[in-house]
C-alpha positions in Angstrom: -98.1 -124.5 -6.1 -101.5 -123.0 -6.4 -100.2 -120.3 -8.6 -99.4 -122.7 -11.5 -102.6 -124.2 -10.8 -104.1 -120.9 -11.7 -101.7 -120.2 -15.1 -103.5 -123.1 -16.8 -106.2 -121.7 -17.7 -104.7 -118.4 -18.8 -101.1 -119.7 -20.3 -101.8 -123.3 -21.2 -98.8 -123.9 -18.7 -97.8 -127.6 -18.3 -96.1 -128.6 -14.7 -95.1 -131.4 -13.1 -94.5 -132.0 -8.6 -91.9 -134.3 -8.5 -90.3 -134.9 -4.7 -91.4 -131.8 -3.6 -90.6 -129.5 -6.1 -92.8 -127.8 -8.5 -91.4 -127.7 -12.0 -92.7 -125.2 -14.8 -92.0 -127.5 -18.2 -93.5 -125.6 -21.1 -95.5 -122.7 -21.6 -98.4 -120.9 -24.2 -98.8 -117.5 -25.4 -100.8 -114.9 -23.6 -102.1 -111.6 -24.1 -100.3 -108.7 -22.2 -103.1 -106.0 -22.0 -103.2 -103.2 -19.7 -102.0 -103.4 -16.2 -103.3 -99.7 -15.3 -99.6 -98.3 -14.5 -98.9 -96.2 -17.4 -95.7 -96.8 -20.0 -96.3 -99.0 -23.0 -95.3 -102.5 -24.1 -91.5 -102.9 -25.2 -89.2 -105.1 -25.8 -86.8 -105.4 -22.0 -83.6 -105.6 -24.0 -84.3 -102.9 -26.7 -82.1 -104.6 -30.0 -81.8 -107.7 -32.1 -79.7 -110.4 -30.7 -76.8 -110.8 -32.9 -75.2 -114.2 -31.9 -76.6 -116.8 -31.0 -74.5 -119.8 -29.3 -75.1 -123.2 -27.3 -73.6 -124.1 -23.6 -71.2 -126.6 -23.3 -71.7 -126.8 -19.3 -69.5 -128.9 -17.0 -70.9 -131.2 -14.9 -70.4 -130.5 -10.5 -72.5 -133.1 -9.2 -73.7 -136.4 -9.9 -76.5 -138.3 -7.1 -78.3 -142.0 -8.2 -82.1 -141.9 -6.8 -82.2 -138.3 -5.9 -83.7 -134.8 -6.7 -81.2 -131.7 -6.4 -84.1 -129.6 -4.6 -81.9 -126.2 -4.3 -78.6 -125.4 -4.2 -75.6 -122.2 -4.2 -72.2 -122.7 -5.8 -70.2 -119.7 -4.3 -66.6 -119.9 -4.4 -65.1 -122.6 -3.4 -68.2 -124.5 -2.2 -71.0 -126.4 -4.3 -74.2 -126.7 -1.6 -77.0 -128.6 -2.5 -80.4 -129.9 -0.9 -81.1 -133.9 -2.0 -83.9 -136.1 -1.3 -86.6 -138.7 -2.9 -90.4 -138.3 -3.9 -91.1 -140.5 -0.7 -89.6 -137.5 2.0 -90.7 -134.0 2.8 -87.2 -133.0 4.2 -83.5 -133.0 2.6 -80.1 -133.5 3.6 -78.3 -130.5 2.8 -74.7 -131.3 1.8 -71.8 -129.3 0.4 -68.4 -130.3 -1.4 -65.8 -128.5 -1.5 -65.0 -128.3 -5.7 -61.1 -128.6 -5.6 -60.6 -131.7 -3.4 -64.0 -133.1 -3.7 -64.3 -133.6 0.2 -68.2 -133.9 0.2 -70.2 -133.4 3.9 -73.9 -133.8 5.3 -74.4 -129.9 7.1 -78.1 -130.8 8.3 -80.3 -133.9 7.6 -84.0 -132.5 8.0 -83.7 -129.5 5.6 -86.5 -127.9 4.3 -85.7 -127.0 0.7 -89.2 -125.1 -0.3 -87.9 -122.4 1.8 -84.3 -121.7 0.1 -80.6 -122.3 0.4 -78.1 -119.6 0.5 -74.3 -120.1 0.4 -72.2 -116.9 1.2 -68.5 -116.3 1.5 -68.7 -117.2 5.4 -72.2 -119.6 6.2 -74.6 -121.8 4.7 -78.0 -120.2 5.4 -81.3 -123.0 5.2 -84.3 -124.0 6.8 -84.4 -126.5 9.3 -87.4 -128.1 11.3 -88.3 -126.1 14.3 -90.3 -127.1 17.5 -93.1 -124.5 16.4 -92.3 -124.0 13.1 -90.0 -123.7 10.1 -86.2 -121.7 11.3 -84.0 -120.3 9.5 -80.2 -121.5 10.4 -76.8 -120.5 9.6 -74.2 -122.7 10.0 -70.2 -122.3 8.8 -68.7 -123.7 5.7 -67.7 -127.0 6.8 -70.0 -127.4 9.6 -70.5 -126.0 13.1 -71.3 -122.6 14.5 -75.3 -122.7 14.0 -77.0 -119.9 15.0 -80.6 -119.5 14.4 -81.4 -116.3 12.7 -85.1 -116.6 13.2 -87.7 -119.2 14.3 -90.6 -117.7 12.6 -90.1 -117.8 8.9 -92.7 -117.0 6.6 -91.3 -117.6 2.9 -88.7 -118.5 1.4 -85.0 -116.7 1.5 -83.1 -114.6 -1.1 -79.4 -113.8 -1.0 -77.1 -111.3 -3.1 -73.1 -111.5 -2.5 -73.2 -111.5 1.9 -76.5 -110.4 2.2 -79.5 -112.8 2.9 -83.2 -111.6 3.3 -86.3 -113.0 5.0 -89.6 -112.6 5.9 -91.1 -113.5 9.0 -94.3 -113.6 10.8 -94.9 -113.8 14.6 -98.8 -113.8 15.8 -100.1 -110.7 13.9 -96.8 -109.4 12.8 -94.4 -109.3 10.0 -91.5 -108.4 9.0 -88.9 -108.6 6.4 -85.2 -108.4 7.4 -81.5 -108.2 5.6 -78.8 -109.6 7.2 -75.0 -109.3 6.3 -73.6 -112.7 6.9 -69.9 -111.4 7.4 -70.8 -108.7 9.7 -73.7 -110.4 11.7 -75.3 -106.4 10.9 -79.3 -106.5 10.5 -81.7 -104.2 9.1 -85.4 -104.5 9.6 -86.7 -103.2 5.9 -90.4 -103.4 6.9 -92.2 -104.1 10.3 -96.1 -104.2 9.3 -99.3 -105.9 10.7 -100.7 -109.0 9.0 -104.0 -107.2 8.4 -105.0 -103.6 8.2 -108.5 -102.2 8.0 -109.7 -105.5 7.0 -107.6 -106.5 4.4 -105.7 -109.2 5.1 -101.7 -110.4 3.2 -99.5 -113.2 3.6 -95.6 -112.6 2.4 -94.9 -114.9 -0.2 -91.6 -114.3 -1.6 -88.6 -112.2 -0.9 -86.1 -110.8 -3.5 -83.0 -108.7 -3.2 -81.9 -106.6 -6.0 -78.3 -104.3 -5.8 -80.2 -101.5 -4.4 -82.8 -102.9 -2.2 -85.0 -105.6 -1.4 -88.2 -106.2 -2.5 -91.1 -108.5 -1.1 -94.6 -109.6 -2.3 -97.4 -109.5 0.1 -100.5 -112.2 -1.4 -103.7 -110.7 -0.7 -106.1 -113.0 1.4 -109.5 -111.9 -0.4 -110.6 -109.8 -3.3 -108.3 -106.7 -2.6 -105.1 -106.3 -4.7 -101.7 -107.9 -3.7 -98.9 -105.9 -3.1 -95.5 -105.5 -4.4 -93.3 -103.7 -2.5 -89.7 -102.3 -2.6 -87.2 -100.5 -0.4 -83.8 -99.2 -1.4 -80.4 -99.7 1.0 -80.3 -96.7 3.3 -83.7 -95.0 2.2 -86.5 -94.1 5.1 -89.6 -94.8 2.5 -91.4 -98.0 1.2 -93.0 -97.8 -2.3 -95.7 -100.4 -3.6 -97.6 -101.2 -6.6 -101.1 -102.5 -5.9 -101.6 -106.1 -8.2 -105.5 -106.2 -8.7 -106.8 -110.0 -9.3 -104.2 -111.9 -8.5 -103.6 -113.5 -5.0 -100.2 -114.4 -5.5 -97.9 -112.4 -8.1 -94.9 -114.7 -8.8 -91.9 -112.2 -8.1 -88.3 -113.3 -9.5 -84.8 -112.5 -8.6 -83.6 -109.2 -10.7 -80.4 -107.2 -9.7 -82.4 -104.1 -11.0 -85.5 -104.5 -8.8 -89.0 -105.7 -8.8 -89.7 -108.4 -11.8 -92.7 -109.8 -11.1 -95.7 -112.0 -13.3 -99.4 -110.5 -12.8 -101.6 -113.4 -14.1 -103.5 -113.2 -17.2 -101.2 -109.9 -17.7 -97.8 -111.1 -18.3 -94.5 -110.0 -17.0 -93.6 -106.3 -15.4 -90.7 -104.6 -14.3 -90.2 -101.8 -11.4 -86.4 -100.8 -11.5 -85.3 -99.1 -8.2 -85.4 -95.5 -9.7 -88.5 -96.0 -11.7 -91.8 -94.5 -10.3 -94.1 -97.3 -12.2 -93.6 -101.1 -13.7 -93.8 -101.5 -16.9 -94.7 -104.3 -19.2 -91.8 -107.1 -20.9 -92.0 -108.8 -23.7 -90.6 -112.0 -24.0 -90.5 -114.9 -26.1 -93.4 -116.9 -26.8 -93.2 -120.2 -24.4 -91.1 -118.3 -22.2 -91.2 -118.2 -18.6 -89.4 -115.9 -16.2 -86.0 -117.2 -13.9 -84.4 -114.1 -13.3 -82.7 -110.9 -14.3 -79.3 -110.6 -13.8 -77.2 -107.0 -14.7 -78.2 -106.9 -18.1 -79.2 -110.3 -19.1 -82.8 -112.4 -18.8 -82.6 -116.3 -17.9 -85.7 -117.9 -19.1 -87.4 -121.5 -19.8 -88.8 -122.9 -22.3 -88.2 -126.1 -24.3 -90.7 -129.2 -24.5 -92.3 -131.4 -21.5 -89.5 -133.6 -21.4 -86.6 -131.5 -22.8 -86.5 -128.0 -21.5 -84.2 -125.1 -22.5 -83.3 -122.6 -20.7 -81.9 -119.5 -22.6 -79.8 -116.5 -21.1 -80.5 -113.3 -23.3 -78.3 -109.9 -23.5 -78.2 -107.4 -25.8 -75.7 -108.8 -28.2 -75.6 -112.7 -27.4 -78.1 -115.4 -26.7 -76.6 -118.4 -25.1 -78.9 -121.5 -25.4 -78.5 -124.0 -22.5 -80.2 -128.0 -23.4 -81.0 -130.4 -20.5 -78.4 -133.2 -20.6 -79.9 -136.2 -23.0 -78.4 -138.7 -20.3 -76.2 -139.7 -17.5 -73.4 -142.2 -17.4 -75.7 -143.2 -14.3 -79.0 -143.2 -16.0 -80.9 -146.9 -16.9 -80.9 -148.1 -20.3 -84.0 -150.2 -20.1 -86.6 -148.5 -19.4 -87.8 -146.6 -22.3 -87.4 -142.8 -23.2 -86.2 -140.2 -20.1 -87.8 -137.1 -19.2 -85.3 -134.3 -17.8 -86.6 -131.6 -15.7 -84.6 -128.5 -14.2 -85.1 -128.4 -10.3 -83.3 -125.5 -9.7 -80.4 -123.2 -10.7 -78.1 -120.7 -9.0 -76.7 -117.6 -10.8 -74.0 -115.4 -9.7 -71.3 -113.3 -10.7 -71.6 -114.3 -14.2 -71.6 -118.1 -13.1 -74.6 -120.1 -13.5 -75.4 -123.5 -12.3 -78.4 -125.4 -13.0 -79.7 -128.7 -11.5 -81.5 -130.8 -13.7 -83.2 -134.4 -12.7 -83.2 -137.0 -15.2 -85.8 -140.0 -14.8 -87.6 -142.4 -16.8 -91.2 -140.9 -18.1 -92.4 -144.5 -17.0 -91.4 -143.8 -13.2 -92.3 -140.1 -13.2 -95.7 -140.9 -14.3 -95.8 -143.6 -11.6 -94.2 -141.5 -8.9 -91.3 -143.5 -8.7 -87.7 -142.8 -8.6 -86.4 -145.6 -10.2 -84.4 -144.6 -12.5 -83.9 -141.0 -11.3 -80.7 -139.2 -11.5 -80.0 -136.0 -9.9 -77.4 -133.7 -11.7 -75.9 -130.4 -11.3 -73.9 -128.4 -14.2 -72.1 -125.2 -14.5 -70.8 -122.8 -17.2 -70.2 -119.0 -17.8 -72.7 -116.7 -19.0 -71.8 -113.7 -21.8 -69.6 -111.0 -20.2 -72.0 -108.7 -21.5 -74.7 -109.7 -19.0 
């Protein structure tokens, strides 16, 4: 949350906290400049777009009263995290899409810290006698095994892998699990502070060939960015200078991460620097996906989010209304809570609510909604 405090001073960006989840709405124009890691500013998918099209999505899920906090469709499955402005925990729930058979896995979820659906467990946090834990449990229910009770930040999955970071007394660490195989590997093992400079671990990522992690300085030295490929003996890291807490998002290629006042950079597995992207203006960020950038933009109360390749752009609205949503109480604001994307799938939950309540801090009115559709086969 304190990072899109500090973006509104640099990127005019507008942001709501509504039950928990902090939403980015609409963004300004910045300048790029220098980040000091050599290569020069280009465009991150080299050509013209040459169609453009709008999403027809289909809807998965429909909840009165709620916020979709997080959530995975994988497969069969459609997991989800719900709950209301008044709780700090969720009930984390999953349905299976063919029959419609819909049950509670876990009712004190902690949805700032993730969800992950693979093709054999649910992976969440749950409330822990000393602290957040990170649980597995099976499709359906049962088997819950606690993979550790020290989490730090929140979770990132790719296909059966899941990654973490954790952090117990003075140490961290950041660890890759494959769900089907139960195998771990530890991808970094560090202290919290070293010759007096000081890091939390903020986010996690995992791209096809490694994971990656940011480390949030804790005083005036640079942050840290830092990647490791599958199978390789060596770390590399890129030192962030002023900024406590670069925002890192998902990317299948690598490290994708925001530097404020600097814009958006890019550090491939393979590549020996970041480089600078430039995006649309009112852009922001989601993800990177094999070819193709998901990013939001849109007005306050009627985002777009936009999934970009090289030869399409596919141009995804918020849903106008629900069959569920009021009719008397003046003009609805629609915000995206969170999306999952995947093999080509994406799923996006959006929460539809009357401005009048969401100004107030009420959920009357409020709709929680998840859709899905296919992104270009090109991405």
């Amino acid at each position: 949350m304190s990072k899109y405090i500090e973006f509104r001073a640099s990127r005019m960006t507008s942001w709501v906290r509504y039950s928990g989840v902090a939403i980015v709405l609409c963004l300004g124009t910045s300048g790029w400049g220098p980040l000091g890691f050599g290569g020069t500013i280009k465009p991150e998918l080299g050509v013209p777009v040459a169609v453009h099209s709008r999403a027809k999505p289909h809807q998965l899920l429909l909840v009165k009263g709620k916020v979709v906090r997080t959530l995975a469709a994988v497969g069969a499955y459609l997991t989800w995290e719900q709950g209301t402005s008044r709780s700090a925990v969720s009930m984390l729930m999953e349905r299976v899409l063919q029959t419609g058979k819909t049950k509670v896995l876990a009712s004190n979820a902690l949805a700032q810290f993730g969800l992950a659906s693979t093709a054999t467990r649910v992976v969440f946090a749950d409330r822990g006698r000393s602290g957040p834990e990170l649980v597995a449990v099976r499709h359906g229910g049962g088997g819950r095994l606690v993979l550790t009770r020290s989490l730090a930040a929140p979770i990132a999955a790719r296909g059966d892998l899941v990654a973490w970071a954790e952090q117990s007394g003075s140490s961290q660490r950041v660890v890759v699990r494959h769900m089907s195989t139960g195998h771990e590997w530890v991808a970094a093992q560090m202290s919290r502070c070293r010759r007096g400079r000081c890091y939390r671990i903020d986010s996690v990522t995992l791209a096809d060939k490694g994971v990656v992690f940011e480390r949030g300085a804790i005083g005036p030295h640079p942050s840290l960015i830092i990647r490791r490929a599958f199978g390789k003996g060596r770390v590399t890291t890129a030192s962030v200078p002023d900024d406590p807490q670069p925002e890192l998002a998902a990317s299948s290629a690598g490290a994708l991460f925001y530097r404020l006042q600097h814009g958006w950079f890019r550090w491939d597995f393979g590549q020996k620097r970041p480089h600078p992207v430039k995006l649309p203006a009112h852009s922001w960020v989601l993800a990177y996906e094999r070819g193709a950038l998901l990013f939001l933009g849109g007005s306050q109360c009627g985002p777009t989010l936009t999934v970009e390749s090289r030869h399409q752009s596919l141009v995804i609205h918020a849903p106008a209304s629900t069959p569920a949503s009021p009719k008397g109480f003046g003009p609805l604001c629609r915000l995206m809570t969170h999306f999952h994307w995947q093999d080509r799938r994406l799923a996006v939950a959006w929460s539809i609510i009357p401005k009048v309540s969401l100004r107030s801090g009420a959920d009357v009115g409020l709709v929680g909604t998840v859709v899905a559709l296919p992104t270009p086969k090109n991405a």
